[in-house]
N, C-alpha and C positions, 0 to 999 in steps of 0.2 A: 628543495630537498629532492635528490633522486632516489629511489626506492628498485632496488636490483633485487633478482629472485631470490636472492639469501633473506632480504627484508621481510617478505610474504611468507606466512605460516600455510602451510599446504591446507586444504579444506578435506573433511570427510565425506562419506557418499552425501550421509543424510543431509548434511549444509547444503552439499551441490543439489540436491534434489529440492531443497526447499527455495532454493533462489530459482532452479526453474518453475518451483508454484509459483513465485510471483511476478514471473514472465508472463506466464498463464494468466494470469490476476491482469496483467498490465493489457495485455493483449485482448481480452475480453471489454476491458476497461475501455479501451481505443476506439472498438467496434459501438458501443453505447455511444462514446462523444459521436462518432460518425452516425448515427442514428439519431440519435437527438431530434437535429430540428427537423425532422420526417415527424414528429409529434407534434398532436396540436396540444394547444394550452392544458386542455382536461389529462390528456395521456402524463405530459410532462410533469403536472403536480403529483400523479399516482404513483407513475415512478418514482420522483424523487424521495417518498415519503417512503416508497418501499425500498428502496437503496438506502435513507435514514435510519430503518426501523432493522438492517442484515445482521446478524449479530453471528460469527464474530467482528469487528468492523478492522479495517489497515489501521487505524488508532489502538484497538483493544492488542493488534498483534505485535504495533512497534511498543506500547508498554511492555507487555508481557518481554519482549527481548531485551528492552533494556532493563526489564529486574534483573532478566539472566544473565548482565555486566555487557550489555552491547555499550557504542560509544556515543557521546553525545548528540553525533549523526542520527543514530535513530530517534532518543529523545523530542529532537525536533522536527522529527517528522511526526510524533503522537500533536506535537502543540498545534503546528502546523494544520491539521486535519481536525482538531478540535475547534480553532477559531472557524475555519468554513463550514464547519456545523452546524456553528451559532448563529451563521449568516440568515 
């Protein structure tokens, strides 16, 4: 399926502002993975428990957009991020 700019519905400031949040989210994200194993066992349980316990979490955000009719792409990113929760 090819998709030409007639197909794409333009985005508003506030969308483009919030896809750059979660640039920012991704980017901060990256820096923890690269941080990581500089921690020993004790650091790494404290964080993760505090990364566990952030509230709002990328789960609570992709729900929340998909009540607001996003597509079943986001859905699966709440499932997604729920079952590695559970881990």
């Amino acid at each position: 399926m090819n998709v030409t700019n007639e197909d794409i519905m333009p985005l508003s400031g506030e969308a483009i502002r919030l896809m750059n949040y979660i640039d920012d989210v991704a980017v901060t994200l990256r820096r923890i993975l690269a941080a990581a194993p500089t921690l020993t066992p004790e650091e790494a349980v404290r964080v993760a428990e505090h990364l566990a316990q952030a509230s709002p979490s990328a789960e609570d955000v992709a729900r929340a957009l998909a009540a607001n009719g996003a597509t079943a792409q986001v859905t699966s990113i709440a499932g997604a991020g729920s079952s590695a929760a559970a881990r």
